[in-house]
C-alpha positions in Angstrom: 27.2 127.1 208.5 30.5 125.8 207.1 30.3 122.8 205.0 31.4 120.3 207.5 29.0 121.6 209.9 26.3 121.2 207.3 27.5 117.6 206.1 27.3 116.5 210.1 23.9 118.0 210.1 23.3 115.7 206.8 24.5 112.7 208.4 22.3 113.0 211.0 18.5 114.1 209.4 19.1 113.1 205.5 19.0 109.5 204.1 21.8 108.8 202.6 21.0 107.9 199.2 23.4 110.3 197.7 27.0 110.0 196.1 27.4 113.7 197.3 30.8 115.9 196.1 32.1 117.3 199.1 30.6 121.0 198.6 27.8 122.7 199.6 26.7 125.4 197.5 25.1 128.6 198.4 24.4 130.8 194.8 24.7 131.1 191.4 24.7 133.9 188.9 24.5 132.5 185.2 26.5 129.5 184.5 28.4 130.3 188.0 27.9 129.1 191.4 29.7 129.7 195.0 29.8 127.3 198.0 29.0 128.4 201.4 33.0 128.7 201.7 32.8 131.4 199.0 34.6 129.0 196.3 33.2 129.7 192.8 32.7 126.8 189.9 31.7 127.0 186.7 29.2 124.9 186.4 28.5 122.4 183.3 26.0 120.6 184.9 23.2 122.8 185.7 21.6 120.2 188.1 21.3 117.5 186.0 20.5 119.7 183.2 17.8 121.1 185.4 18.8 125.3 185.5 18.7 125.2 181.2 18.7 129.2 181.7 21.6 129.3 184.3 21.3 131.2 187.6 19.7 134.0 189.1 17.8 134.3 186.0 15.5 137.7 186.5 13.1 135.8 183.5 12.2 132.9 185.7 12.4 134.7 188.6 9.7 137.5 187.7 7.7 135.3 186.5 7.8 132.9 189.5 7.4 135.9 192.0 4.3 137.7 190.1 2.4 134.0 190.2 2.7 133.5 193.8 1.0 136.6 194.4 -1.9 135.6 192.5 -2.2 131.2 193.1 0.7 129.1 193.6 -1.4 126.0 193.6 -4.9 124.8 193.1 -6.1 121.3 192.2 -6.5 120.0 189.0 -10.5 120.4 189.7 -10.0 124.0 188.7 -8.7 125.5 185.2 -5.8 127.8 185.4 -4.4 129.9 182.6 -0.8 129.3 183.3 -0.8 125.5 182.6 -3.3 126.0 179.3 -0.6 128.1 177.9 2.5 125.8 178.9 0.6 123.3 177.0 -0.4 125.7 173.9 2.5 126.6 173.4 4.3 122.7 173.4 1.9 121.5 170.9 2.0 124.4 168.5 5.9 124.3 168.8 6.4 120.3 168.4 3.4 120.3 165.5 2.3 117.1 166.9 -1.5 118.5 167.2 -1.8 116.5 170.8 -2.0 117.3 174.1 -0.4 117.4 177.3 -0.8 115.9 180.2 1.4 117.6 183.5 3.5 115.5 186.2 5.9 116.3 188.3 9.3 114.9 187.4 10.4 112.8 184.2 9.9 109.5 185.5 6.5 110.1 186.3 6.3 111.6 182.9 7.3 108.3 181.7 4.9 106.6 184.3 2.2 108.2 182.3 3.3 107.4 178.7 3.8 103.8 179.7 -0.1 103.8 181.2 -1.3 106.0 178.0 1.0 102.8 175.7 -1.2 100.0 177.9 -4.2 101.6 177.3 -4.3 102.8 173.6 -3.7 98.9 173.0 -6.2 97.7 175.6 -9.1 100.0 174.4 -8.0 99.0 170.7 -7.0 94.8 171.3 -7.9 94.0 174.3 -5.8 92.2 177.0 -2.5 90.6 175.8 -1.0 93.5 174.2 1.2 95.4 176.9 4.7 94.7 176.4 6.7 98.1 175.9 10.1 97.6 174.8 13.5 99.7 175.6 16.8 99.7 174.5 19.8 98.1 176.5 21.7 101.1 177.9 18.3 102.9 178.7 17.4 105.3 181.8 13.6 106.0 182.3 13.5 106.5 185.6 13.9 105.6 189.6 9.9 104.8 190.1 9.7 100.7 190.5 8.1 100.4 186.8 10.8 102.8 185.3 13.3 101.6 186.9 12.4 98.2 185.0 12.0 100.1 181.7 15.2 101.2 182.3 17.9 98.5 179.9 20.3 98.0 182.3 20.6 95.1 184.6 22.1 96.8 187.7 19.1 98.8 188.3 16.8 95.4 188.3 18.0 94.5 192.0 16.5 95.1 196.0 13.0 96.1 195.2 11.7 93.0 193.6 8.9 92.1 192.5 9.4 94.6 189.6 6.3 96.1 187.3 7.0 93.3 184.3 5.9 93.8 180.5 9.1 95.2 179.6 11.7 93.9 177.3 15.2 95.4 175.6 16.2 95.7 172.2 20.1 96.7 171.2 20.3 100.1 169.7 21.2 100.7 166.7 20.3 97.2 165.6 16.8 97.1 164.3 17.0 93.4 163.6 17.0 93.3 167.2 14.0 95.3 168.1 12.2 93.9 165.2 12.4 90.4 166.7 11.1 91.4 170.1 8.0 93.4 168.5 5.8 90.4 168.7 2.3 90.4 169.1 2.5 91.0 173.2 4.2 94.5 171.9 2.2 98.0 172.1 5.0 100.4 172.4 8.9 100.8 171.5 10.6 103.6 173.7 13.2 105.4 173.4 16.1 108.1 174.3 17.6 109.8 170.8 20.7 110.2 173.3 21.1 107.7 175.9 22.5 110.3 178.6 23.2 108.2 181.6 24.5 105.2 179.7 27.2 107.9 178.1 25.7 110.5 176.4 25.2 108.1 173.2 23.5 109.4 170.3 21.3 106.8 168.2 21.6 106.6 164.6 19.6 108.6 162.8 18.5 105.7 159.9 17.8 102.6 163.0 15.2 105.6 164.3 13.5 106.3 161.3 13.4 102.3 161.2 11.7 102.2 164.3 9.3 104.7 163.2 8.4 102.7 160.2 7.9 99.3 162.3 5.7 101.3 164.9 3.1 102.3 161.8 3.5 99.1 160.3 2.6 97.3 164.1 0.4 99.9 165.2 2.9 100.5 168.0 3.2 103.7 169.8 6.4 105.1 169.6 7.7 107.2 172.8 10.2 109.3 172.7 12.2 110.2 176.2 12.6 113.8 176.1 13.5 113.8 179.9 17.0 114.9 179.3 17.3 115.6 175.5 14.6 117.9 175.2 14.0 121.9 176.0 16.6 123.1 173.5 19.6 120.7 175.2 20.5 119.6 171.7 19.8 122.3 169.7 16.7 122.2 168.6 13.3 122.4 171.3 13.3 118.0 171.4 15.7 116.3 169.8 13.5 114.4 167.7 12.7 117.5 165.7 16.3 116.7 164.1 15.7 112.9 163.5 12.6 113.8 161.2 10.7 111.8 163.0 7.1 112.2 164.5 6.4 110.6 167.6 3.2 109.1 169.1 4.2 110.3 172.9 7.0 112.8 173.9 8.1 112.9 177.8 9.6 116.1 179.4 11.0 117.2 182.5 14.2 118.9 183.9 15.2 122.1 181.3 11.0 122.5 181.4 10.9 124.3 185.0 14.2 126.0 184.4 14.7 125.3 188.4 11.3 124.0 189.3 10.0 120.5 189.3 7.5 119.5 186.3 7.4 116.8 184.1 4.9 116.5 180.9 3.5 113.7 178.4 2.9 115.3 175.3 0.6 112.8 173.4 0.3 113.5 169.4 -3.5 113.5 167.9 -2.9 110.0 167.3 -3.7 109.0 170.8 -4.4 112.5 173.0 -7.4 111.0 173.8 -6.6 107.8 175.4 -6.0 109.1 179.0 -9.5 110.3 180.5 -11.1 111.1 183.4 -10.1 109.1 186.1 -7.6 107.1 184.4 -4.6 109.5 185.5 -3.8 112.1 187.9 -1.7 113.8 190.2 -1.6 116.5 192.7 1.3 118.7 191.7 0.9 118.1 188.4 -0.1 121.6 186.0 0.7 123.6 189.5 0.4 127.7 188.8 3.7 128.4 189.8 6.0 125.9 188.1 3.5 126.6 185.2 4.4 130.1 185.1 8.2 129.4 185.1 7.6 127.1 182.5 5.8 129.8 180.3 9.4 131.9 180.9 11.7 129.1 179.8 9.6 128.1 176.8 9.3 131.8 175.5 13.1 132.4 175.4 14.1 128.5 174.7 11.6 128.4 171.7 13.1 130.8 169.8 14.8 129.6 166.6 17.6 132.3 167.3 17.8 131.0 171.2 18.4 127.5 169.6 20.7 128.1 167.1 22.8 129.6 169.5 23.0 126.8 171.9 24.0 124.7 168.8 27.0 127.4 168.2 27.8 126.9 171.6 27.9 123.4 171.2 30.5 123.2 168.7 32.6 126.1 170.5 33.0 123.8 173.5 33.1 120.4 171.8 36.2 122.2 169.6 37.6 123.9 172.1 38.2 120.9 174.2 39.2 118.7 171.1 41.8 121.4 170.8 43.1 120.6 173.9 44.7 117.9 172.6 45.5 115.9 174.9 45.8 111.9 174.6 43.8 111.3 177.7 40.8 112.6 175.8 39.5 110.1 173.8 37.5 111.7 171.7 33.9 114.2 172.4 30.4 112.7 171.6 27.0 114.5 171.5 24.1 116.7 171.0 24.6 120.6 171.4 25.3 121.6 174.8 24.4 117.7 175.8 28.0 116.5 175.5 30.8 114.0 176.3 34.3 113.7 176.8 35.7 110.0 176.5 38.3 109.1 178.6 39.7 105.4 179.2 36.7 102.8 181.1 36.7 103.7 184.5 38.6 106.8 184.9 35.9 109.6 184.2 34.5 109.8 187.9 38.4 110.6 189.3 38.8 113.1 186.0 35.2 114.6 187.5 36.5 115.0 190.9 40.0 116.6 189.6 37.8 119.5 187.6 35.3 120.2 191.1 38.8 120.9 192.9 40.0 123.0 189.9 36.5 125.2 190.0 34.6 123.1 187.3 31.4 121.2 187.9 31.0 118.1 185.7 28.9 114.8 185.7 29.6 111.1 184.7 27.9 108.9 183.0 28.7 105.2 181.5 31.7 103.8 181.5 34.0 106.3 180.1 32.2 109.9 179.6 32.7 112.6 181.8 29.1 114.5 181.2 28.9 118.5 179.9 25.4 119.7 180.3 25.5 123.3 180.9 23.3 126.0 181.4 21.8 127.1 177.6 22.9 130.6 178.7 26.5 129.4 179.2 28.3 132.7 177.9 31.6 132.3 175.7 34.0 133.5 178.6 32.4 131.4 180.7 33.5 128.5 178.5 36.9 129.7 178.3 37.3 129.8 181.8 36.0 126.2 181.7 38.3 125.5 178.9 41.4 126.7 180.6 40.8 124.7 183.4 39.9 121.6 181.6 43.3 122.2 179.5 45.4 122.0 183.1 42.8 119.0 184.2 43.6 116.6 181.0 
């Protein structure tokens, strides 16, 4: 089918909950797709910064193809060996000496590090002490609770009541987060880079603050890994280059490299709180996205992997500071979790002009036209990007 006989089809069976571009794709090989028209893109997206090792990828693929011969699923009555090693191999890599706990998709990973935050306090205070607090800005999540953790007013609308015990903080003013740690407060949480507010990096002495105020408060401090984490910044989770050590890490996207998981990764400080009973799910730990998972984290964790996507980083963020062109403001970011700043209001057009030139982008915030590309992304695939970001701006 041709895309317009696909988008009619659409119309007609799918919800439409979806700002859609007007393609429909069909394959990818590396950081390359093709629609069902045959038109190839380059794509600095990855789904959402979903495919972190690009397309078509024999690693993930293998893996994926020799699991569903043996189990693709079994409940979470039953031990399986892929998840136990997912989960080895996240705690000996983040040195937090904690352990996991699997979802499905990142809000629900967040879902579960707000219920692990509630209980930790109610086991050790009692009632009274539930209020988790988020920075203005935030994302957590589309679930009705994250989509209240989440600091930004136009999310708080249609579905009231929302799940309350939530309040925001400014970032990068720990005066303000400080005043709203009262004695209600059991958790501060937290993106190092806000992606969907605009790819906005915190600052590096407010987190340590944070960190300080959470021991001092016995808070438990969460770090949202959703987006940042998997080697998207350079390292395996961005908080590894804050210096920090987090109570609760959430993951998701990069983790499945294609395949939907999520995971709360709970430090020995409070692995324990969640027990039987308490917290489930049916997907959650699945063989197969396990086994995927076991591919991505044996290439992503490797300190020669990671310092790669950091090189990689700096090639793109140069090369399209080099462009030079006074409709780029400026380029913000993490490793291959980047930015270009246009003027307020103008980045969803600039995103639309670089799908018709062949380059896949996102948006997020006011002004940032979104870069999160697969961690495979070769050099001349950036330069083909490059060259057609040059003729774009």
């Amino acid at each position: 089918m041709n895309y317009q006989e696909l988008k009619a089809e659409e119309n007609k069976y799918v919800m439409n909950t979806y700002g859609r571009y007007p393609i429909a794709l069909d394959h990818g090989e590396g950081a390359m797709v093709w629609d069902v028209e045959g038109k190839k893109y380059i794509d600095l997206g990855s789904g959402i910064g979903v495919n972190s090792m690009g397309y078509n990828n024999k690693t993930i693929i293998d893996a994926i193809t020799n699991q569903a011969h043996k189990l693709m699923h079994t409940s979470n009555l039953f031990t399986t060996e892929p998840m136990i090693q997912v989960a080895k191999k996240l705690v000996e890599k983040t040195h937090l000496n904690g352990k996991v706990f699997f979802a499905n998709s990142g809000a629900e990973a967040n879902e579960g590090a707000i219920k692990l935050a509630r209980k930790y306090s109610f086991d050790k205070y009692g009632e009274g002490r539930y209020k988790i607090i988020t920075l203005v800005n935030s994302f957590h999540g589309r679930t009705v609770t994250t989509l209240k953790a989440t600091g930004q007013d136009r999310f708080h609308n249609y579905f009231f009541p929302f799940t309350e015990g939530f309040d925001y903080a400014e970032a990068n003013d720990f005066e303000s987060v400080r005043r709203k740690a009262d004695d209600m407060a059991c958790a501060v949480m937290m993106e190092l880079v806000q992606g969907e507010g605009g790819v906005l990096p915190l600052d590096a002495e407010f987190v340590k603050q944070v960190e300080a105020l959470c021991r001092e408060k016995d808070l438990l401090l969460i770090i949202d890994e959703v987006q940042t984490g998997i080697g998207r910044t350079g390292s395996l989770f961005c908080f590894q280059q804050y210096g920090i050590r987090p109570d609760v890490v959430t993951m998701a996207k990069g983790l499945g490299g294609g395949v939907p998981i999520g995971a709360v990764l709970a430090a020995e400080s409070c692995s324990n709180v969640l027990t039987p009973g308490t917290h489930a799910t049916t997907f959650g730990g699945t063989p197969l996205v396990c086994a995927a998972a076991n591919a991505v984290l044996d290439t992503v964790g490797d300190g020669q992997f990671l310092a790669k996507v950091k090189e990689k980083g700096e090639y793109l963020k140069n090369g399209i500071l080099s462009i030079g062109s006074p409709n780029i403001l400026g380029v913000r970011g993490m490793g291959l979790m980047l930015a270009i700043i246009v003027e307020d209001g103008k980045h969803a057009a600039y995103a639309n002009k670089l799908l018709e030139k062949g380059v896949i982008a996102l948006t997020a915030g006011k002004n940032a036209v979104r870069l999160l590309p697969p961690l495979t992304i070769s050099k001349e695939e950036m330069d083909e990007a490059l060259t057609i970001m040059k003729e774009v701006f």
